[in-house]
C-alpha positions as CSV (number, residue, x, y, z in Angstrom):
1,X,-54.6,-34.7,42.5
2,X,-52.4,-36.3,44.8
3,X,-49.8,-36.9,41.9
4,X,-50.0,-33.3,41.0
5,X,-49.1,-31.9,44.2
6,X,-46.1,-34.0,44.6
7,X,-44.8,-32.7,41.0
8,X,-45.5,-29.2,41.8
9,X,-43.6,-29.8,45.5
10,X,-40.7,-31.2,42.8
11,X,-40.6,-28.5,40.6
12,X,-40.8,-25.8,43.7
13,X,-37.6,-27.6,45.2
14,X,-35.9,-27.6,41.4
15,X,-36.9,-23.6,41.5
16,X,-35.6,-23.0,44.7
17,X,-32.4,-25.0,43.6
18,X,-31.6,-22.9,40.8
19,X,-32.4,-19.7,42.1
20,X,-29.7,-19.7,45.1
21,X,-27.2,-21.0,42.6
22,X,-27.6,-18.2,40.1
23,X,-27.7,-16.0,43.6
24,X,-24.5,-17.0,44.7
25,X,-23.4,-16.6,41.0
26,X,-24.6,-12.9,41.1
27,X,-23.7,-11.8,44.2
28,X,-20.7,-13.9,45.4
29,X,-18.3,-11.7,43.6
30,X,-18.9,-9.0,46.1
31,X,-18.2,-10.5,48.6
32,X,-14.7,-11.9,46.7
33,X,-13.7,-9.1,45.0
34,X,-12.2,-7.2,48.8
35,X,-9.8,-9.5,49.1
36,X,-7.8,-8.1,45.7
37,X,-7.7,-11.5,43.6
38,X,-7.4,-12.1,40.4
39,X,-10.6,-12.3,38.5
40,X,-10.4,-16.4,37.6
41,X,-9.3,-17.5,41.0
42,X,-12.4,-15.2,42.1
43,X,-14.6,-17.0,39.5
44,X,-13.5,-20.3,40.8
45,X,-14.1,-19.4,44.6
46,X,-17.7,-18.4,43.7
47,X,-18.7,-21.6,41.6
48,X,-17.2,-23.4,43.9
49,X,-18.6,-22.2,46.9
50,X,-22.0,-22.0,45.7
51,X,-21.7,-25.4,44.2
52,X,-20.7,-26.5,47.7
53,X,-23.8,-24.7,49.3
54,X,-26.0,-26.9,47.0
55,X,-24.8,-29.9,47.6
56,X,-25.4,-29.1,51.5
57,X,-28.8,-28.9,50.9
């Protein structure tokens, strides 16, 4: 039982992982798209910022 609870505490991190990346992916281009770039260095700033929040973590 003990075993289980640690893989569903694993998978729940994994989860939580994934779903602020694909957040940042959704939303980060409103937060971009004020400041009149062009659409790949906007892409880039995104990814890279949200790739940078994860690694924080």
């Amino acid at each position: 039982m003990n075993a289980f609870l640690k893989l569903n505490g694993i998978s729940a991190g994994y989860a939580c992982v994934c779903f602020v990346f694909g957040h940042g992916l959704l939303y980060g281009m409103n937060v971009v798209k004020p400041l009149g770039l062009s659409y790949s260095i906007s892409v880039k700033m995104v990814v890279g910022g949200t790739f940078l929040l994860e690694v924080s973590q």
